[in-house]
N, C-alpha and C positions, 0 to 999 in steps of 0.2 A: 922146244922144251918138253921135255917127258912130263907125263900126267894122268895121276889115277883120279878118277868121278869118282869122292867117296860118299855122297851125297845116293848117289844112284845104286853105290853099295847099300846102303840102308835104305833107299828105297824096296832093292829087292829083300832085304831081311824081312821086311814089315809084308810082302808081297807071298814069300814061302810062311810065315805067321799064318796071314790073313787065310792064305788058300787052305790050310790043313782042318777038317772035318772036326777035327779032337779039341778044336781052337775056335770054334763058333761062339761067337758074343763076347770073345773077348777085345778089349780095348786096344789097339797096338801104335801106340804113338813115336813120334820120331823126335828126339831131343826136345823135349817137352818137360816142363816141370811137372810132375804129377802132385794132381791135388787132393786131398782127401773126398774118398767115396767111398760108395760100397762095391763090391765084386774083384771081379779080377781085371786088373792092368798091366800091360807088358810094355815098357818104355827101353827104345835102343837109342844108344850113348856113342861117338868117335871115341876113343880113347886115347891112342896114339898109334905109331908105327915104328918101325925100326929096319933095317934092312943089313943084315945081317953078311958080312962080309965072303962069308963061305955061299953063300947063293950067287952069287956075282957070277956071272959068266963071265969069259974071253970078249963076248960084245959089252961089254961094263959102257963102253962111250957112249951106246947108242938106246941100253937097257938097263932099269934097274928093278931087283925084284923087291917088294915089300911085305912084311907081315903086319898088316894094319887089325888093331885089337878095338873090341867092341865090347860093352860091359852091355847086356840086356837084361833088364829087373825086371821082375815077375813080383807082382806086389799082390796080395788080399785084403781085401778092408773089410774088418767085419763090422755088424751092429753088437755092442756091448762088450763087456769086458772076458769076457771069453777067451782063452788063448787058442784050445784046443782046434777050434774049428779054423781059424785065420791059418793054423801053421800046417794045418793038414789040407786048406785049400792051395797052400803057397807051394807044398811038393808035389801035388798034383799037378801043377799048372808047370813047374820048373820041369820034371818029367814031360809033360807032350809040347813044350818046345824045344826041349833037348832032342825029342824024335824028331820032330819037327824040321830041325835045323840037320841033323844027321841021314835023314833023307833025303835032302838037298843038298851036297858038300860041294858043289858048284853056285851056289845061291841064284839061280836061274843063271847061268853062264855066264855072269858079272864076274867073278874070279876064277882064279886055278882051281883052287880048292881052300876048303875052307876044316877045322876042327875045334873042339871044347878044351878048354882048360880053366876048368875049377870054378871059384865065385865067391864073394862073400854073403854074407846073413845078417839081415838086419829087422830086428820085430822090436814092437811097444805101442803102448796106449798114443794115441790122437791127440793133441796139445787139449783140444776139450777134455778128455777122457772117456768120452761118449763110446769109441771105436779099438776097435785093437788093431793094430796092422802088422802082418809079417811080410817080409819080402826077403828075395833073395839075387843076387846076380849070375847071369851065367856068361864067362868069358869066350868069345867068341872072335878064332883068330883068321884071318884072312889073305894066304898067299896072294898078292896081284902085282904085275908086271906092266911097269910104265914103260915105254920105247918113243923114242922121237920119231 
């Protein structure tokens, strides 16, 4: 039975993260609820997959390609009610894992290749109101080929 590790995909997400210089101290968790803090957090998601009928080769019986999609939030948590600084940390951080990850489009050799598309935006005060938090997503999709 054909079979993609997508576990060891996100492994190496978190691995091309960790290693990038521009990315020091920050948090890079792996389907993890994030909880309220301060700084910067990077949390990668499974999303789903799809395999698109036009990819298919001639060996369809024995391969299948997939583009399996990762949502990766980049969150800031500031102290107080501040917007400015939470939302100018959270494009910062979204910029050097977009290089990040674009430097990588192999994600260490675990896939074909890999690209961005888009993301949502999500900011507001901390259920105390103590914090402000922005974050964003960055869609992260991943050609890989399962074969028996």
């Amino acid at each position: 039975m054909a079979r993609v590790d997508y576990f060891t995909i996100e492994e190496a997400i978190k691995a091309v993260l960790d290693d990038d210089s521009d990315l020091e101290g920050v948090e890079v968790l792996i389907e993890e609820e994030l909880t309220i803090q301060r700084g910067n957090v990077v949390g990668i998601y499974l999303d789903d997959r799809d395999a698109p009928e036009e990819d298919q080769s001639l060996s369809a019986g024995t391969r299948t390609r997939f583009n399996v999609r990762f949502s990766i939030w980049c969150w800031h948590f500031g102290v107080g009610r501040d917007r400015r600084v939470p939302m100018e940390q959270r494009d910062d951080l979204i910029g050097k894992v977009e290089i990040a990850l674009m430097k990588e489009r192999t994600l260490n050799g675990t896939v074909n290749s890999s690209w961005l598309e888009g993301g949502e935006f999500l900011s507001g005060p901390d259920p105390t109101g103590n914090q402000f938090m922005s974050g964003a997503s960055v869609m992260l999709i991943a050609d890989v080929t399962a074969t028996t």
